[in-house]
C-alpha positions in Angstrom: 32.9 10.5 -7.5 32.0 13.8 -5.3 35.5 13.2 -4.3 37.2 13.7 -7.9 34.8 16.2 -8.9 35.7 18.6 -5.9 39.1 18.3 -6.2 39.5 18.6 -9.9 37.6 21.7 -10.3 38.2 23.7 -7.3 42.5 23.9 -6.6 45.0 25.0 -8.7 47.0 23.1 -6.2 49.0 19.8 -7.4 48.8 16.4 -5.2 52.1 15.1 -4.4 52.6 11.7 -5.3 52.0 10.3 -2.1 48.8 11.6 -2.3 48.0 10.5 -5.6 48.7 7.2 -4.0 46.4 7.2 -0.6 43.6 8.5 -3.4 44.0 5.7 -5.8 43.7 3.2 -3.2 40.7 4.4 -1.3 38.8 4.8 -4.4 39.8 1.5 -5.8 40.3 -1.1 -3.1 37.2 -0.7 -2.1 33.5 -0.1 -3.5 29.7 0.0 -2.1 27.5 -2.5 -3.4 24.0 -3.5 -1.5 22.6 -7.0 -1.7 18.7 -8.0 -1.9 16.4 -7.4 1.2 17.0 -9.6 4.1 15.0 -10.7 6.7 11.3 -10.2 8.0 9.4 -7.0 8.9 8.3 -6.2 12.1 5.1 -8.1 12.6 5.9 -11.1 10.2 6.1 -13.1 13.3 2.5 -11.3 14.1 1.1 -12.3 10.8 2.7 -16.0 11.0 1.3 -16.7 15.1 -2.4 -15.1 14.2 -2.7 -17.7 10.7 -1.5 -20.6 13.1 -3.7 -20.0 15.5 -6.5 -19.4 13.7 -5.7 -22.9 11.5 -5.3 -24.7 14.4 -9.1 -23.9 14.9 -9.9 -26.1 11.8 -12.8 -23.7 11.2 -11.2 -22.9 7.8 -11.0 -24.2 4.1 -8.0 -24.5 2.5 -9.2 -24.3 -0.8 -9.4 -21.5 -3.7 -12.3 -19.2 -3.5 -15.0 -21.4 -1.2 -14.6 -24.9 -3.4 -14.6 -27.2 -1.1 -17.9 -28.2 -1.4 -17.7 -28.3 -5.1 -19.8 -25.1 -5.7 -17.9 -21.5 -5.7 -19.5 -18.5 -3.9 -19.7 -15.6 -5.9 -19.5 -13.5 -3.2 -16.0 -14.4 -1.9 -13.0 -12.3 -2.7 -11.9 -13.3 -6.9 -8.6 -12.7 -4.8 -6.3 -16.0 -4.5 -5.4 -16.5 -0.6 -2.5 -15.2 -0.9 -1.9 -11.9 -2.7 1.8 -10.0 -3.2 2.7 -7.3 -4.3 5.9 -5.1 -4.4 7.3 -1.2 -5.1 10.3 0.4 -5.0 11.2 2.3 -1.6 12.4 5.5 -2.2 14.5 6.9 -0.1 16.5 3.6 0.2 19.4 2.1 -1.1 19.1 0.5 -4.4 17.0 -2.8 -4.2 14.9 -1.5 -1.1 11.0 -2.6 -1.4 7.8 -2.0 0.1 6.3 -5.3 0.1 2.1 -6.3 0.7 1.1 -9.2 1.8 -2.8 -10.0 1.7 -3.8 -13.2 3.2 -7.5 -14.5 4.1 -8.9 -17.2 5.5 -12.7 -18.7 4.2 -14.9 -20.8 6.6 -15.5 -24.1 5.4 -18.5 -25.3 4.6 -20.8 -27.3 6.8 -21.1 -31.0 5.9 -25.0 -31.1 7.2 -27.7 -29.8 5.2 -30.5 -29.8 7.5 -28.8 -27.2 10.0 -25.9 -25.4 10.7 -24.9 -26.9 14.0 -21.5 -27.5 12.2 -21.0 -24.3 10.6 -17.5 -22.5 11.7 -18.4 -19.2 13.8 -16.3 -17.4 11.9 -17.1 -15.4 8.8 -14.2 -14.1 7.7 -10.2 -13.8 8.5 -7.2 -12.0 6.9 -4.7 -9.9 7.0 -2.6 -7.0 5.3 1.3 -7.0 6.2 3.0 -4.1 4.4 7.0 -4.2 5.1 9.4 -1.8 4.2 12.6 -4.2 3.5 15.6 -2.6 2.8 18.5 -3.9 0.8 21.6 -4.3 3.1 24.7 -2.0 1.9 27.9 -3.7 2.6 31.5 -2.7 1.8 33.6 -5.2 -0.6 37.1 -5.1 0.3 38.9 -6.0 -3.1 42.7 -7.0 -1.5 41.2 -9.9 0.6 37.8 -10.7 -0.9 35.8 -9.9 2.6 33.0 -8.1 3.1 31.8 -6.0 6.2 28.3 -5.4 6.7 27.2 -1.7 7.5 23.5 -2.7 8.4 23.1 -3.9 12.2 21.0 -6.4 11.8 20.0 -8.7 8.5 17.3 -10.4 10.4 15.1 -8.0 11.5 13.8 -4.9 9.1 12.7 -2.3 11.1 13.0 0.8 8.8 10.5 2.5 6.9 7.0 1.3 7.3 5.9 -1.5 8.6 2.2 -2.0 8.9 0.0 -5.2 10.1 -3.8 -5.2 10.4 -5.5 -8.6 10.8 -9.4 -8.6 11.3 -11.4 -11.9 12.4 -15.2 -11.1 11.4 -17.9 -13.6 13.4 -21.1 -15.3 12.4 -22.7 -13.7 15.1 -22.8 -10.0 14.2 -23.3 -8.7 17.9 -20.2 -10.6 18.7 -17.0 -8.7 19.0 -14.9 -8.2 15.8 -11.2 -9.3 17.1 -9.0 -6.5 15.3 -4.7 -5.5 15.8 -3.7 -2.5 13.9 0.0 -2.3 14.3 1.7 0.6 12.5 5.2 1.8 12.3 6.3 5.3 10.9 9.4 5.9 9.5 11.2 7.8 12.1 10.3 5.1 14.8 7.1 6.0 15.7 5.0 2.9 16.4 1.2 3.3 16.7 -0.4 -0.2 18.0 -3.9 -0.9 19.0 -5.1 -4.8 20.3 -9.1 -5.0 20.6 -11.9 -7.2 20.4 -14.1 -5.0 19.0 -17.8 -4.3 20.4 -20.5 -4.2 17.6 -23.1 -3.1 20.1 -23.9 -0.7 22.9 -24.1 -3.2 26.0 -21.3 -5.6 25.3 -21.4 -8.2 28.1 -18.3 -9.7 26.4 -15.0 -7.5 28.4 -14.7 -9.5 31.0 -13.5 -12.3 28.9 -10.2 -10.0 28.6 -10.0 -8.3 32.4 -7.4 -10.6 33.4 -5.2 -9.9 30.2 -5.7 -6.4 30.5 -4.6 -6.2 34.3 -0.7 -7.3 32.6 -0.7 -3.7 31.1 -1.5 -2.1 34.0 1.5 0.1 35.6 3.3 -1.8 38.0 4.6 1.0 40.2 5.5 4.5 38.2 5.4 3.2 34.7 4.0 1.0 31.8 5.4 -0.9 29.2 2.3 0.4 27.1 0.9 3.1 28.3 -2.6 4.8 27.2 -2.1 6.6 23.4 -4.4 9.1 24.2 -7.8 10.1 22.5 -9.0 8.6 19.8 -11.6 10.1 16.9 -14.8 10.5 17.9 -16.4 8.3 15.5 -14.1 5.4 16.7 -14.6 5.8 20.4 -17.3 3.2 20.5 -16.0 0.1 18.3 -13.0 0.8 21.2 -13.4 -1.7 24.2 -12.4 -0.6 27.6 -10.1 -3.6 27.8 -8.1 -2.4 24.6 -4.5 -2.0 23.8 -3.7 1.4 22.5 -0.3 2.9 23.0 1.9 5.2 21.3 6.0 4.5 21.5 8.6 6.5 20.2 12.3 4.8 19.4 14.4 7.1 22.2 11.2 8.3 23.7 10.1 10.7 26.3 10.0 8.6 29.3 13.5 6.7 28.7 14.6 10.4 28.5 13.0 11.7 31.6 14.8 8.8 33.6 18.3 9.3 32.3 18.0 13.1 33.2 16.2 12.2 36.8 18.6 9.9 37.2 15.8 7.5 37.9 16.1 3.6 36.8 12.5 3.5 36.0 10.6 0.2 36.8 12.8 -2.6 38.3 12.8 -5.1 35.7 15.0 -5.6 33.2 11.9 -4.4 30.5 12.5 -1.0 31.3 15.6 -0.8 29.2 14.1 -2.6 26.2 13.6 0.0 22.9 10.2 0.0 22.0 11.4 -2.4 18.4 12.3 -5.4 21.3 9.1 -4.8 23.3 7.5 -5.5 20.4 9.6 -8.5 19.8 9.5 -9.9 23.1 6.5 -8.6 25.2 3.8 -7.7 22.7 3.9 -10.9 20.9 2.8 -13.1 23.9 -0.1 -10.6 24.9 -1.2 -10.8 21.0 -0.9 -14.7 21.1 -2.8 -14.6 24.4 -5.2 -12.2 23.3 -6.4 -14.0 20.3 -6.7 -17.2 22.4 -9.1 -15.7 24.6 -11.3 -14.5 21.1 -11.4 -18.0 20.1 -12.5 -19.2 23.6 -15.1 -16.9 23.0 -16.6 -18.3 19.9 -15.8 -21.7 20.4 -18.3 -21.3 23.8 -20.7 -18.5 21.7 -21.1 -21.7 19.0 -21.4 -24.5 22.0 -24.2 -22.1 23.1 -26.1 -21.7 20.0 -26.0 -25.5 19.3 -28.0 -26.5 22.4 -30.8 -24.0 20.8 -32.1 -24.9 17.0 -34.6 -21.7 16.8 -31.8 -19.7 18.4 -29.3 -21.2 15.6 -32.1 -20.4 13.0 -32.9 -16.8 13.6 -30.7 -14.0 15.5 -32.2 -12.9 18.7 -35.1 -10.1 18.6 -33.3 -7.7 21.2 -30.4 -8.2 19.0 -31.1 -7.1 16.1 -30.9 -3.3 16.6 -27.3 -3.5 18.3 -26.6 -6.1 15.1 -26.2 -2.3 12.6 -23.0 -1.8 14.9 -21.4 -4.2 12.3 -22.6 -2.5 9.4 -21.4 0.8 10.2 -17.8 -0.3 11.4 -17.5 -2.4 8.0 -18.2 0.8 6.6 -16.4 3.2 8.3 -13.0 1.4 7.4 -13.3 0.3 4.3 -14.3 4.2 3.7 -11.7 6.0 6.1 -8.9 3.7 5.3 -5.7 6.2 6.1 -3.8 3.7 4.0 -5.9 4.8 0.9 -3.4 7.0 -0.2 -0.5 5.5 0.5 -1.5 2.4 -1.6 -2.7 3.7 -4.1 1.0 5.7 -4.7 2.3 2.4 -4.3 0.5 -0.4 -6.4 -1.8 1.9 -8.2 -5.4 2.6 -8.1 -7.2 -0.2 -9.6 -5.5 -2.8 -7.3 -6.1 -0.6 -4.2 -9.7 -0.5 -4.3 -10.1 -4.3 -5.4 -7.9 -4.8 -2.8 -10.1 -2.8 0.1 -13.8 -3.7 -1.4 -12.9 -7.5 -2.3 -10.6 -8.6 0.6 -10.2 -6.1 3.3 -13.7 -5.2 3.9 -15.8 -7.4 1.8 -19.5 -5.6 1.4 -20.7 -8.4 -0.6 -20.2 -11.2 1.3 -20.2 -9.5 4.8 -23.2 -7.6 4.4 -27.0 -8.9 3.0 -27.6 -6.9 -0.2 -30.8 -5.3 1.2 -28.1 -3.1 3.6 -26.5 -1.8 0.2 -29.4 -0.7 -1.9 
């Protein structure tokens, strides 16, 4: 169309009919059309290990809203387990989403009713996958009926944003809260941090993840995921010192330095990965890993508590001033959300906050009531 329109109204000049003819056929042999989003977002395979794992615990109830025992809590999300929802990505060719995913996991209940030797140690699971999925542009060729994709890759969506954040919340408050925050800007810009979270000044529990953490340590010159910097002071302390936080950038700074240097960088062949496949390929495993070594944790934290009824029935004494660490990081998310805004532009107001207050960072069923008055 901007091809007419430019040449109608700007040349007093008359095609020949050979040109009339190589017009007519590029405007009419073949056209632009874009099919529905393919393909999974960035951390769907994230999303998809972390529920399997956690299953695989059989710490968890598949059934609606707590009923397995028959009776429903009132305090659990009114949320189904699953929860969609979908808006139109601007900026996109036509068909391109932004797709949400909420998914949470409830403890089952206990089939003994004179203790809670049986009860799961977890409180709580779920996750948030927003993905960006763009509707693939291809060009139909009218003469022989074929069809050339323009987008690279139908498999993988990548553009956008692409956002996973999947929270496990223990029984045991001065337990770590295990935590990944994985966030892609459009641009490329990829902002990921991988913690088990401390709830309390002295946390004896790092050591659990030394050995993991000495795989992200450089090598010789370089690291697949180096340190992202500072982070805001009133995070600092739910940060362990055993953390994965990095920044990459898609074409970054230190690829650059070593084309210029002439340098190859670190030896292996992860060097030359983009920061999209070390994702794909090398974060993944650490994740998996990572999350194994949480639910080591609590399997031996509930072993523990078993051999020791009056420990079972009442939270240690020099506990229970560390236990307000969980309190104010419940709190501090669910009110310094930086998605806030961006949902709400999204799916709207009303769904956002139901969405933080009933599944994210549940209040009611995390906290005791007292802690809200």
């Amino acid at each position: 169309l901007l091809l007419w329109s430019s040449s109608s109204s700007s040349s007093s000049r008359q095609f020949t009919e050979e040109e009339k003819e190589q017009v007519t056929r590029q405007t009419t042999t073949t056209t632009t059309t874009t099919s529905p989003p393919k393909g999974d977002g960035l951390y769907k395979r994230f999303a998809d290990a972390a529920w399997n794992q956690l299953r695989a615990t059989e710490w968890f109830c598949e059934t609606e809203n707590g009923k397995e025992s028959g009776k429903e809590d009132a305090r659990l999300p009114q949320f189904p387990h699953s929860q969609q929802q979908q808006a139109v990505a601007k900026g996109f060719p036509p068909g391109s989403t932004v797709d949400i995913s909420l998914q949470v996991l409830r403890p089952r209940n206990s089939n003994s009713k004179n203790n809670n030797h049986n009860d799961p140690p977890v409180a709580y699971a779920r996750y948030a996958l927003l993905e960006t999925k763009v509707a693939t542009t291809k060009n139909f060729n009218e003469e022989d009926d074929s069809e050339t994709p323009i987008s690279p890759d139908d498999r993988l969506q990548t553009q956008g944003i692409q956002v996973l954040n999947v929270v496990v919340f223990p029984v045991r408050r001065h337990l770590p809260v295990w935590s990944a925050d994985f966030v892609t800007l459009p641009g490329g810009k990829h902002l990921l941090l991988l913690d088990a979270q401390p709830m309390r000044a002295e946390c004896p529990y790092h050591e659990q993840w030394a050995d993991w953490h000495e795989q992200l340590q450089p090598r010789e010159s370089s690291s697949l995921f180096p340190w992202g910097g500072d982070l805001p002071p009133p995070v600092q302390r739910f940060v362990s010192p055993n953390a994965l936080w990095t920044r990459l950038v898609d074409g970054g700074s230190e690829k650059k330095k070593n084309d210029e240097t002439g340098s190859d960088g670190d030896d292996s062949d992860n060097s030359l990965l983009s920061p999209t496949q070390l994702i794909q390929t090398q974060l993944l495993p650490l994740f998996e890993e990572h999350l194994d070594l949480y639910l080591e944790l609590l399997t031996t934290a509930m072993n523990d508590s078993q051999s020791d009824d009056e420990q079972q029935q009442q939270q240690p004494p020099e506990l229970e001033s560390d236990a307000c660490w969980f309190e104010d990081y419940l709190l501090y998310r669910l009110n310094n959300d930086p998605a806030r805004p961006m949902l709400k532009s999204l799916y709207g107001e009303e769904w956002t906050e139901r969405a933080l207050h009933q599944v994210l960072f549940p209040t009611d069923l995390l906290l005791p009531s007292s802690s809200l008055s």
